[in-house]
Structure formats: structure tokens, C-alpha cells
C-alpha positions, 0 to 999 in steps of 0.5 A, spaced: 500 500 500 502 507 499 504 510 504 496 513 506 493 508 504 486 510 501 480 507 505 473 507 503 467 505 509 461 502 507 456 502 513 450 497 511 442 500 515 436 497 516 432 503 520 439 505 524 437 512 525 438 512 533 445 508 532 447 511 525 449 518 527 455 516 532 457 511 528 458 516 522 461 521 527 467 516 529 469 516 523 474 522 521 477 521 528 477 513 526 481 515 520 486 519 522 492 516 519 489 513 512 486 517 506 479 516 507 476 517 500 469 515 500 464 514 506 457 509 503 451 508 506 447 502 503 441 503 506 436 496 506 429 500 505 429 503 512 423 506 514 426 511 518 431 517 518 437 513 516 438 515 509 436 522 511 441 522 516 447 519 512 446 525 506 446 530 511 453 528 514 456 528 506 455 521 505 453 517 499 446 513 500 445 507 495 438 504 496 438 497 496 430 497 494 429 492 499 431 488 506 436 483 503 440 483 508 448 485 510 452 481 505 448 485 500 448 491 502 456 491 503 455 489 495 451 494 493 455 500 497 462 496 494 459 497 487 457 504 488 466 505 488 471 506 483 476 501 486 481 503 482 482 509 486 482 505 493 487 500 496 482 497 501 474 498 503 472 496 511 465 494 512 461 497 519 455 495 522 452 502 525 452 500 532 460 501 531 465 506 533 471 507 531 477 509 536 482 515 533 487 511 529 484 505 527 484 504 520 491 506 519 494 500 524 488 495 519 491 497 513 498 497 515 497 490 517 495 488 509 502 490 506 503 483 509 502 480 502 498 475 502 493 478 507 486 480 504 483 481 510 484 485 517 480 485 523 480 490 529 479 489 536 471 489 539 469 492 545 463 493 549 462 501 552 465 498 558 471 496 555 470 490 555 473 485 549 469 481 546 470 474 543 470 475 536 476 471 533 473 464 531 475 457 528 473 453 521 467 450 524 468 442 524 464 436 527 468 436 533 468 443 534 460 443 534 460 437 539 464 440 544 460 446 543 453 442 544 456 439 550 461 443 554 458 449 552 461 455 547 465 460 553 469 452 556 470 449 549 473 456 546 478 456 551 481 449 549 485 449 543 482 446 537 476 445 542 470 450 541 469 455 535 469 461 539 476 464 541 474 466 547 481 466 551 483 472 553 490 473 551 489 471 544 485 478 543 493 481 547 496 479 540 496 480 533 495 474 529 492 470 523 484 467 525 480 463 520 474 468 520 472 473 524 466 477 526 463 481 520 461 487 524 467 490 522 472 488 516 477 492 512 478 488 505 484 489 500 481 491 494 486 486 491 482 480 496 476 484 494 477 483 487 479 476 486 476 472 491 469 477 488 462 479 492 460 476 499 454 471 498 447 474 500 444 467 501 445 468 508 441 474 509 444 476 516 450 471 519 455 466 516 456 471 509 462 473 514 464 466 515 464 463 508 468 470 505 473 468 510 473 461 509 472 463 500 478 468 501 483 463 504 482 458 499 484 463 494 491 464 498 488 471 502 488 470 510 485 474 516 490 478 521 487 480 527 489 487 529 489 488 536 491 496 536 485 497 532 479 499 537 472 499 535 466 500 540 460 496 539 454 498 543 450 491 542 446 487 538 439 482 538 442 476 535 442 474 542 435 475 544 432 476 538 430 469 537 427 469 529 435 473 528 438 467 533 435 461 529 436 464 523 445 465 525 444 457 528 441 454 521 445 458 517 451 455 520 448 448 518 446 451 510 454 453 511 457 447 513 453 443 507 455 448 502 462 445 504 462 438 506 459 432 505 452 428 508 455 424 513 460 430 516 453 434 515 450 430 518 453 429 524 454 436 525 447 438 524 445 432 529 450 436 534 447 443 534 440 440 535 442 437 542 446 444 543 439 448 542 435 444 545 439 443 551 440 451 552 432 450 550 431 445 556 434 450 560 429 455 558 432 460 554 427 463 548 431 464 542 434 456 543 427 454 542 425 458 536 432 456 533 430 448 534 423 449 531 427 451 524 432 446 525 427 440 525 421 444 521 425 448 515 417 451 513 417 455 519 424 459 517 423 465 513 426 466 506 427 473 506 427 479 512 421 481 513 420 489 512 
């Protein structure tokens, strides 16, 4: 990359209006250090003020017509780009903020050749880290999960999906995937690896373009010197949003794999959703009806 890398932001909106405002407000101090070019707002048909909002602080609005989803909202902000005049794009939830200087420590990370990915730090308001470095799923991976629990298994190399070690967020590293929330992409990797998967609607897009780019040759650097805040978000307690991150999961590990894998994979997250169910937790209840009853899942994001 030159010496100021040229940086685009594509932030994807549904109905974002009471998040948006911060979001675009952190970006010139979060883009210190870097050549911010353009800043996008891929608006998924919100009925609210966001669109609005993003014009009044000189943002570029494209609409996506529709609630496609994240994956297609980044690809229509990515399309609305001359990528010729960019060295990298960071994709940003609106419930995000950048800390000062973030983008230049994410950038400097892709001169490392090879890396098409760069992926920062994630905290709560209370500064708190949150495990946001994952590993490829495997069938073994989601029976520990299933059994022991996610938080435990994470804590065991190899174990669970989830990283959620401490220390392992102290240190710059290569991860398999990582949170989608907030990603800068070379527009090298961009271009070759091509758009993300807008099947998915909502979660696992992240996971697959990951796991797309690296069988191309373009790994994923964590970059614990970039700080994004994260103010929350209702895949936890949202439970049409936590049954549908939990059976797209499955529909991406079918994608890759073969019947019997999938299978045992499939048979794992159903006793991990019906345990935490049995325990009383809403969402897991609504994500085992999708797992046993494909009928009931939706096919597109209600408007």
C-alpha cells in the first residue's frame, strides 16, 4: 500500500437512525492516519431517518430497494466505488465506533502480502473485549460446543469455535474468520476472491468470505491496536435473528462438506439448542423449531 493508504467505509442500515449518527461521527477521528476517500451508506429500505441522516453528514446513500440483508448491502455500497482509486474498503455495522487511529494500524497490517483481510479489536462501552476471533467450524468443534458449552470449549485449543481466551485478543495474529461487524478488505482480496454471498441474509456471509478468501491464498490478521466500540446487538435475544445465525451455520457447513460430516454436525447443534432450550432460554427454542421444521424459517427479512 502507499504510504496513506486510501480507505473507503461502507456502513450497511436497516432503520439505524438512533445508532447511525455516532457511528458516522467516529469516523474522521477513526481515520486519522489513512486517506479516507469515500464514506457509503447502503441503506436496506429503512423506514426511518437513516438515509436522511447519512446525506446530511456528506455521505453517499445507495438504496438497496429492499431488506436483503448485510452481505448485500456491503455489495451494493462496494459497487457504488471506483476501486481503482482505493487500496482497501472496511465494512461497519452502525452500532460501531471507531477509536482515533484505527484504520491506519488495519491497513498497515495488509502490506503483509498475502493478507486480504484485517480485523480490529471489539469492545463493549465498558471496555470490555469481546470474543470475536473464531475457528473453521468442524464436527468436533460443534460437539464440544453442544456439550461443554461455547465460553469452556473456546478456551481449549482446537476445542470450541469461539476464541474466547483472553490473551489471544493481547496479540496480533492470523484467525480463520472473524466477526463481520467490522472488516477492512484489500481491494486486491476484494477483487479476486469477488462479492460476499447474500444467501445468508444476516450471519455466516462473514464466515464463508473468510473461509472463500483463504482458499484463494488471502488470510485474516487480527489487529489488536485497532479499537472499535460496539454498543450491542439482538442476535442474542432476538430469537427469529438467533435461529436464523444457528441454521445458517448448518446451510454453511453443507455448502462445504459432505452428508455424513453434515450430518453429524447438524445432529450436534440440535442437542446444543435444545439443551440451552431445556434450560429455558427463548431464542434456543425458536432456533430448534427451524432446525427440525425448515417451513417455519423465513426466506427473506421481513420489512
Amino acid at each position: 500500500m502507499p504510504a496513506v493508504p486510501r480507505v473507503a467505509v461502507v456502513i450497511v442500515t436497516y432503520n439505524s437512525a438512533k445508532i447511525l449518527g455516532g457511528c458516522l461521527d467516529s469516523l474522521a477521528a477513526g481515520a486519522r492516519g489513512v486517506d479516507l476517500r469515500e464514506i457509503v451508506v447502503a441503506d436496506n429500505a429503512s423506514k426511518d431517518e437513516s438515509a436522511d441522516l447519512a446525506r446530511r453528514a456528506g455521505a453517499t446513500v445507495v438504496q438497496v430497494g429492499r431488506n436483503a440483508g448485510y452481505a448485500a448491502g456491503f455489495n451494493a455500497g462496494v459497487a457504488a466505488l471506483d476501486l481503482e482509486r482505493l487500496d482497501a474498503v472496511m465494512v461497519l455495522e452502525p452500532r460501531l465506533r471507531l477509536r482515533p487511529g484505527c484504520l491506519a494500524p488495519l491497513a498497515a497490517a495488509l502490506d503483509e502480502p498475502g493478507r486480504g483481510i484485517t480485523a480490529p479489536r471489539l469492545v463493549g462501552l465498558d471496555g470490555h473485549t469481546h470474543p470475536s476471533l473464531r475457528r473453521a467450524p468442524t464436527v468436533r468443534r460443534a460437539w464440544a460446543e453442544a456439550l461443554i458449552g461455547g465460553r469452556l470449549a473456546g478456551r481449549i485449543a482446537a476445542l470450541g469455535e469461539v476464541i474466547t481466551d483472553p490473551a489471544v485478543y493481547e496479540r496480533p495474529g492470523q484467525a480463520e474468520w472473524a466477526t463481520g461487524a467490522a472488516l477492512l478488505m484489500s481491494v486486491k482480496a476484494l477483487t479476486e476472491v469477488g462479492p460476499w454471498d447474500e444467501s445468508f441474509l444476516l450471519y455466516s456471509e462473514e464466515t464463508e468470505y473468510a473461509l472463500r478468501a483463504a482458499e484463494r491464498g488471502w488470510s485474516l490478521w487480527y489487529e489488536p491496536a485497532a479499537t472499535v466500540e460496539h454498543i450491542g446487538g439482538d442476535a442474542k435475544v432476538n430469537p427469529m435473528l438467533a435461529a436464523l445465525l444457528t441454521v445458517n451455520k448448518v446451510r454453511l457447513f453443507r455448502r462445504r462438506r459432505g452428508p455424513v460430516s453434515t450430518m453429524a454436525y447438524y445432529l450436534a447443534v440440535v442437542v446444543g439448542e435444545s439443551i440451552r432450550a431445556l434450560r429455558g432460554r427463548r431464542a434456543a427454542r425458536e432456533a430448534v423449531v427451524w432446525l427440525l421444521r425448515p417451513s417455519r424459517r423465513i426466506q427473506a427479512l421481513p420489512d
